[in-house]
C-alpha positions as CSV (number, residue, x, y, z in Angstrom):
1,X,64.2,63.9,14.7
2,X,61.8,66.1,12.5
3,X,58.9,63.7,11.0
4,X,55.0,64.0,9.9
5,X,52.7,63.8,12.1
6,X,48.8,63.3,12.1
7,X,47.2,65.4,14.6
8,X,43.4,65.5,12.9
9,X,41.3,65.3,9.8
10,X,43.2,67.7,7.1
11,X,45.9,68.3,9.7
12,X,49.3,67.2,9.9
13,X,52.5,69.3,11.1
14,X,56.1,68.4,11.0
15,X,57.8,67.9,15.0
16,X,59.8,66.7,16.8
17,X,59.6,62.8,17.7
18,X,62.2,60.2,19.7
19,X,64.9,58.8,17.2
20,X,64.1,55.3,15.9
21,X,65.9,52.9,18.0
22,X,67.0,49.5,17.8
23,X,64.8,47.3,19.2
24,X,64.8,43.9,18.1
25,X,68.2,42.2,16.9
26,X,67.1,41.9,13.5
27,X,66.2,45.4,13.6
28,X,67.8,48.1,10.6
29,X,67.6,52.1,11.2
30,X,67.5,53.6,8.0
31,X,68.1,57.1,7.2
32,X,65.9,58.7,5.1
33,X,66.6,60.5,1.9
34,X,63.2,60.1,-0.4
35,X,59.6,59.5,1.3
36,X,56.6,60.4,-0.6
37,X,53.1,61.4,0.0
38,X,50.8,58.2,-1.5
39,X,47.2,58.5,-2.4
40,X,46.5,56.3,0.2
41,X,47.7,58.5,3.0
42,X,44.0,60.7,1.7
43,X,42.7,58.4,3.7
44,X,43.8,59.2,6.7
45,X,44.5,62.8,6.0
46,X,40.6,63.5,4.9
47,X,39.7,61.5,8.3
48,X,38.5,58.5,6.8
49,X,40.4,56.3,8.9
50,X,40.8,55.4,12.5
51,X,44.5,56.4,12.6
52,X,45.8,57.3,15.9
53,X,46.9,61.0,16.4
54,X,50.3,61.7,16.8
55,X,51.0,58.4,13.8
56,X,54.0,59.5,12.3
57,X,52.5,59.1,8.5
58,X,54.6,57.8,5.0
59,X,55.0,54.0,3.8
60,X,56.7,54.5,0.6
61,X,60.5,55.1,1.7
62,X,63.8,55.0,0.8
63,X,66.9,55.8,2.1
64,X,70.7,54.8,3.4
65,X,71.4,52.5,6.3
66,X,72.7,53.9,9.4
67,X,72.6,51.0,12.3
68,X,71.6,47.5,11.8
69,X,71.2,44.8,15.0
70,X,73.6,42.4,15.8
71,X,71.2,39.5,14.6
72,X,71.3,41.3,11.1
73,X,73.9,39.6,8.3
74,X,72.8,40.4,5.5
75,X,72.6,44.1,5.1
76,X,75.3,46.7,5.9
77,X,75.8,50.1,7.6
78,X,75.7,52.2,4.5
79,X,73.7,50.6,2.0
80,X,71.2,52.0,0.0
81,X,67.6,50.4,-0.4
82,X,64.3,50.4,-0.9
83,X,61.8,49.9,2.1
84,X,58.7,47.7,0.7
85,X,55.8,49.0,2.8
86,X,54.9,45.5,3.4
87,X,56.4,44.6,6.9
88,X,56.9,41.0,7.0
89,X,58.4,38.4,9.4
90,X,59.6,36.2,6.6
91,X,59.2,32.9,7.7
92,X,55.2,32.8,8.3
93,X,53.2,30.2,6.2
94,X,51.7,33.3,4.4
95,X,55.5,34.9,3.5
96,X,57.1,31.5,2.9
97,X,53.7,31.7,-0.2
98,X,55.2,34.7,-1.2
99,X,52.0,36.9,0.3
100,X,54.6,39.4,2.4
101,X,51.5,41.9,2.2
102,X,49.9,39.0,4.4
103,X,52.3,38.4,7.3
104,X,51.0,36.6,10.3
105,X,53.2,37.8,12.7
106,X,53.6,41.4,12.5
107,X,50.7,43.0,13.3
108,X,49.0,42.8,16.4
109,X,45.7,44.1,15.2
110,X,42.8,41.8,15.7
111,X,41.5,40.2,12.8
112,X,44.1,41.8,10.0
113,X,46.9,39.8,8.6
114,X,50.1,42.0,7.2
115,X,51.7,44.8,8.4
116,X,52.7,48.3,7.4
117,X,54.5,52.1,8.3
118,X,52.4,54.3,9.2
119,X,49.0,53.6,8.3
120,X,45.6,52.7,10.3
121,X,45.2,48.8,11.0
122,X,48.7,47.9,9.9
123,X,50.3,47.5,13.4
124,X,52.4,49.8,15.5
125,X,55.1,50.9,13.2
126,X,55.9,55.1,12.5
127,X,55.9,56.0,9.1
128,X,59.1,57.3,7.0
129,X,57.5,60.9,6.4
130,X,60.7,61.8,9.0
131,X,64.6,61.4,8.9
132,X,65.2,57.9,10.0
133,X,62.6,54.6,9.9
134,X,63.0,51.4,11.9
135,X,62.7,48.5,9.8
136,X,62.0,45.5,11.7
137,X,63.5,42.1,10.1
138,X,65.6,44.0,8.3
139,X,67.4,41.1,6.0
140,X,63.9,40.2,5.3
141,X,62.2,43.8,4.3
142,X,64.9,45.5,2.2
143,X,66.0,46.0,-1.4
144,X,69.6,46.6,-1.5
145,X,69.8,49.5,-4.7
146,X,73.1,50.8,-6.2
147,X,75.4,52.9,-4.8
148,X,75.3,56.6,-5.6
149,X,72.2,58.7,-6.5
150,X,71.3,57.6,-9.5
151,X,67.7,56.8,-10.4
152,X,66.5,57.9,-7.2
153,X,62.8,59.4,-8.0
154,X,62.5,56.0,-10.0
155,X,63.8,53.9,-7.3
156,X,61.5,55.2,-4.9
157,X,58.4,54.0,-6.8
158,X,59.7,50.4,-6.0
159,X,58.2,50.5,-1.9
160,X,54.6,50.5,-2.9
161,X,53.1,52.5,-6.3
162,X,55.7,50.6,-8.8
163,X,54.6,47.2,-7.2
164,X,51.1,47.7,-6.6
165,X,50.6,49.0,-10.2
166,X,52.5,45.8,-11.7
167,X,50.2,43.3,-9.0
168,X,46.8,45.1,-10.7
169,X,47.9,43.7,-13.8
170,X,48.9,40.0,-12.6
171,X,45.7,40.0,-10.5
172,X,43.9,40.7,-14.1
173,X,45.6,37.6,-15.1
174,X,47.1,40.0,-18.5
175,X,48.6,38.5,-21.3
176,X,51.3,40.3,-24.2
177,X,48.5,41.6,-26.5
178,X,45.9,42.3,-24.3
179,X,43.9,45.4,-24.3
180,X,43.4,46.9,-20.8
181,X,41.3,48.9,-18.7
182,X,42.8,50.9,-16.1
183,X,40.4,52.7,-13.7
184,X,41.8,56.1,-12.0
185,X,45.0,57.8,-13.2
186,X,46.3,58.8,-9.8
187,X,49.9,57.3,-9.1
188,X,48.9,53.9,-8.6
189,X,46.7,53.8,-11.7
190,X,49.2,55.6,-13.5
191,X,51.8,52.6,-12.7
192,X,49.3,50.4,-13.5
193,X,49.5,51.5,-17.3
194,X,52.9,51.5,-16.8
195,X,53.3,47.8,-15.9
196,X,50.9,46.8,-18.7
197,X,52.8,48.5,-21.0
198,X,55.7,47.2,-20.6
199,X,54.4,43.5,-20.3
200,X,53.1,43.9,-24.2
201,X,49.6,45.1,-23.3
202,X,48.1,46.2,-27.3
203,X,46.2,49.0,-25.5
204,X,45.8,50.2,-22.4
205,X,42.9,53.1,-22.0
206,X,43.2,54.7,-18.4
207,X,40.1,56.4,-17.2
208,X,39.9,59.8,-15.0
209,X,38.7,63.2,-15.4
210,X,41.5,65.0,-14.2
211,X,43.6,66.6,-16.8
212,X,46.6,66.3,-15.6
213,X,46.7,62.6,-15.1
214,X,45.2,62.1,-18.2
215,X,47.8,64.2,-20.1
216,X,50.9,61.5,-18.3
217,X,48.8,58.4,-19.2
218,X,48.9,60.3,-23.0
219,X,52.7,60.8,-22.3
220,X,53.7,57.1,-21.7
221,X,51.5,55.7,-24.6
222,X,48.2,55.0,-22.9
223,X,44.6,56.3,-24.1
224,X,43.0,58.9,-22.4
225,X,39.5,58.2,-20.9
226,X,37.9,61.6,-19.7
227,X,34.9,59.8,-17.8
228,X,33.4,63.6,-17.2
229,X,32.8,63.9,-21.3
230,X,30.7,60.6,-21.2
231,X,30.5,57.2,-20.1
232,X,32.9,56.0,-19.7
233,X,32.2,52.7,-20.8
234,X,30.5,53.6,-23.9
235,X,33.5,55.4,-25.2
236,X,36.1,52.2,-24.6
237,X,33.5,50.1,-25.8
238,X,33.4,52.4,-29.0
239,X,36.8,51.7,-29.0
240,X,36.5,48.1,-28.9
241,X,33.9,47.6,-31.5
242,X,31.7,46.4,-29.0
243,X,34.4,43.7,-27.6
244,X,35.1,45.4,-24.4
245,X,38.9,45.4,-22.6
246,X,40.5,42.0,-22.3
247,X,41.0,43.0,-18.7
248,X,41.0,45.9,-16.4
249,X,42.4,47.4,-13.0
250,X,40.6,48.8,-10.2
251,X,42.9,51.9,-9.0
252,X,40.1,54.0,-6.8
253,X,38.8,52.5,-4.2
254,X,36.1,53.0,-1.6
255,X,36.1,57.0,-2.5
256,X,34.9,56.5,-6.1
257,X,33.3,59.6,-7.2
258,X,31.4,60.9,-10.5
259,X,31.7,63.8,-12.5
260,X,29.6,65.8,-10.2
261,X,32.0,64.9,-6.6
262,X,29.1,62.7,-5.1
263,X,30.3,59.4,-4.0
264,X,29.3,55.7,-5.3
265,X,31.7,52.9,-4.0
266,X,30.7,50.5,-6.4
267,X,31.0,52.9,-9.6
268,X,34.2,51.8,-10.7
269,X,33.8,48.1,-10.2
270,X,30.1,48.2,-12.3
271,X,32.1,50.1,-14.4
272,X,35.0,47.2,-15.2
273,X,32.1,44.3,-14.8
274,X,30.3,46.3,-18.1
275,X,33.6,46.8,-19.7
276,X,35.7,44.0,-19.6
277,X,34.7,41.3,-21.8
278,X,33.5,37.8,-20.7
279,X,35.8,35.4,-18.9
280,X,38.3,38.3,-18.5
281,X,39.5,39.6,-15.2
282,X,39.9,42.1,-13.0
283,X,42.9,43.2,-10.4
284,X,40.9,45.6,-7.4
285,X,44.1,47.9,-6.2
286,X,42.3,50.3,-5.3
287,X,41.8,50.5,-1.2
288,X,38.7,49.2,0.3
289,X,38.0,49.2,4.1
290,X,35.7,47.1,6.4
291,X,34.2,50.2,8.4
292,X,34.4,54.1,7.0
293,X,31.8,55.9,9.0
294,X,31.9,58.5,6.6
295,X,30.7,56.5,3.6
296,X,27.7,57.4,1.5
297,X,25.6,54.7,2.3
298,X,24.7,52.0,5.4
299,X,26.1,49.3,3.5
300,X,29.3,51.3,2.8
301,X,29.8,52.3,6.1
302,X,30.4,48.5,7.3
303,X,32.4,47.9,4.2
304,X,29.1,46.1,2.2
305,X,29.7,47.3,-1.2
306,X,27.0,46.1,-3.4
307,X,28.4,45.9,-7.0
308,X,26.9,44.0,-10.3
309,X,27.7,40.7,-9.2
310,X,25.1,38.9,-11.2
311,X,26.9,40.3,-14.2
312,X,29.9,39.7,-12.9
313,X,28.9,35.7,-12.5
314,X,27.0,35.8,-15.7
315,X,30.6,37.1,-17.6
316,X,32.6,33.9,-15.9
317,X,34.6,37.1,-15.0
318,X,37.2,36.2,-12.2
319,X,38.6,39.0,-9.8
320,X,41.8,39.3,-8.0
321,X,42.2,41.9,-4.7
322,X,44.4,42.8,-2.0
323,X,47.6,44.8,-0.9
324,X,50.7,44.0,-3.2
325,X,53.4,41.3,-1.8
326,X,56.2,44.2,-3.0
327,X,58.6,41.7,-2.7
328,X,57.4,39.8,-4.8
329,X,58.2,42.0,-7.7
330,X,60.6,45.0,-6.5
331,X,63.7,42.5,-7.6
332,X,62.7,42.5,-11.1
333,X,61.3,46.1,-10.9
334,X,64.5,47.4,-9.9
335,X,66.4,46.1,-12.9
336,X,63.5,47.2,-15.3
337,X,64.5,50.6,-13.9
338,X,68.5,50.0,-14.1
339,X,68.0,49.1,-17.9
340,X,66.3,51.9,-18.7
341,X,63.1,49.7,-19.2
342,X,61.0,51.6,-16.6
343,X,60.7,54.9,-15.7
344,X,58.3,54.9,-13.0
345,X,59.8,58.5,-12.3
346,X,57.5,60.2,-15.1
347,X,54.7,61.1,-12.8
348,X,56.6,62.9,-10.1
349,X,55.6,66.7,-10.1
350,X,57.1,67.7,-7.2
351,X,60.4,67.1,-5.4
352,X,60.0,69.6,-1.4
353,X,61.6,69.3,1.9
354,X,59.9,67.6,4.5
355,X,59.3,71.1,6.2
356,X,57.0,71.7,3.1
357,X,54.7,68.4,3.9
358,X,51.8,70.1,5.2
359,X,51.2,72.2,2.3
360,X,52.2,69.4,0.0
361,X,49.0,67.2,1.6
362,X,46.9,70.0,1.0
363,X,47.5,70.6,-2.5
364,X,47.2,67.2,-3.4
365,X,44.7,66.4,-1.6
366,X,43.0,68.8,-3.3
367,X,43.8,67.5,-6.5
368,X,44.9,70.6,-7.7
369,X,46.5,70.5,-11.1
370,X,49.9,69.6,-11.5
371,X,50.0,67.9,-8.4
372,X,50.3,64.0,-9.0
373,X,53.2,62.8,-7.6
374,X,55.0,64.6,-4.6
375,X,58.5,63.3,-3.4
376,X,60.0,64.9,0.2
377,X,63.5,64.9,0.4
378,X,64.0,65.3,4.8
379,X,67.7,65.7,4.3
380,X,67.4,69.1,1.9
């Protein structure tokens, strides 16, 4: 089958690669028919990972099932569903909590707990960039969707960026009425607002210099933040009369950046400790790393990343991290979606083939404008 393929730093190609099999009795091939490029896979595309060459890339997936095990009862031949990007055995002390994006049997890895598709650290599963994806404990990992093609650019929000963007807020601990700071207005920031939104947040400002993503976060309701035409702070504290945000989100990561391209890891998290008020809280999305060898400073570079804490403390702030547990929330997501509550789809920009991946990384890694969101469609 045809499927992405990481070769290097800024260079992937689309080949040839062995079917997915069945493996394991509980195991479910699915065939692809939406994968999309998250801003996580940067990551790896810019070389700021250890990922493996030859990784068949994508963890946000979707498709149609085409051959389950024999141990699988749940889910049929011919189902469509959702692939959470989480891989999780289901029956760990860490699932049975309901932290799926913690597993503690699925990846082999040394010192990391949960498991995921194609991605550095998260065990030694391909990714869905490709025509069909092995899904291991396949009554466990999948979200049976309705039949038909309806909803599909929304529905495949609902493996990762949907999720992970709802979690920001419930690690923020927000409340109907609240008014929220959202840090970056790439997909998963973007969702973020989105979630908040529709949980009652009063207002939600979403920071980001990137026109583009600020125009969408205009489109759905949110307030632009352009943090390249001031502080960023200063201008939602403006807002606030001084009060600061009620809570905030964290949806940048270890590549935080300011207006000028040089990196500062711990930007956006001083930024959230000055801007959310005291005893309010804060829900770190964004990806962080324990090594990246190509981080600005020492610290950085062995995952030390020295942010206000004494502020932090002083506030009686209280901070909430980690991968989202998609399961946890892709139920309720899904139906948001079905009752025209959520429309996850309204950041999608671009809808290509998988022949067209390559290009499509570069562009959005580039951040060129207009490219936000891009969906590959392997059976066009």
């Amino acid at each position: 089958m045809r499927a992405v393929v990481y070769n290097g730093p800024r260079d992937v190609t689309v080949t040839e690669v062995p079917d997915p099999r069945i493996q394991e009795p509980t195991d479910v091939i699915v065939r692809i028919t939406t994968t999309n490029i998250c801003g996580s896979d940067l990551h790896m595309y810019e070389g700021r990972t250890n990922v493996e060459h030859g990784t068949v890339l994508g963890h946000e997936n979707m498709g149609v099932v085409a051959e389950v095990g024999p141990a699988v009862t749940r889910v049929r031949v011919g189902d469509r569903v959702s692939v959470p990007f989480n891989i999780a055995c289901g029956t760990c002390r860490n699932c049975l909590h309901g932290w799926t994006s913690f597993c503690l049997r699925t990846n082999p890895t040394p010192g990391v707990d949960g498991a995921a598709y194609g991605y550095a650290n998260m065990g030694p599963y391909p990714g869905g960039q490709a025509e069909a994806l092995r899904v291991p404990f396949g009554d466990v990992n999948l979200l049976e969707l309705p039949e038909g093609t309806d909803h599909e650019n929304d529905f495949t929000m609902l493996s990762d960026i949907f999720p992970t963007g709802w979690h920001g807020t419930e690690l923020a601990g927000m409340a109907p009425g609240d008014d929220v700071a959202v840090f970056g207005a790439g997909p998963v920031g973007l969702m973020a607002a989105h979630s908040a939104l529709i949980r009652g947040a009063s207002r939600v400002f979403v920071v980001d210099k990137e026109p583009d993503r600020l125009a969408l976060a205009d489109k759905i309701g949110a307030l632009p933040v352009d943090f390249s035409a001031g502080d960023p702070v200063e201008q939602i504290m403006d807002a606030t009369l001084g009060r600061g945000t009620d809570c905030g989100v964290e949806a940048v990561g270890y590549q935080a950046h300011d207006p000028s391209g040089d990196e500062h890891p711990e930007l956006v998290l001083d930024n959230l400790v000055q801007v959310v008020r005291s005893t309010g809280g804060i829900g770190v999305v964004g990806v962080y790393v324990p090594q990246d060898p190509g981080a600005a400073t020492e610290g950085a570079k062995e995952g030390r990343v020295a942010f206000d804490y004494g502020t932090f403390f002083s506030k009686g702030q209280h901070m909430g991290t980690g991968q989202a547990p998609v399961m946890r929330y892709n139920r309720q997501l899904r139906d948001l979606i079905v009752a025209g509550r959520a429309h996850p789809s309204f950041l999608v920009s671009h809808e290509l083939r998988l022949d067209d991946a390559a290009d499509a990384y570069a562009h959005f890694d580039a951040r060129e404008d207009g490219w936000t969101k891009v969906l590959l469609h392997p059976a066009s």
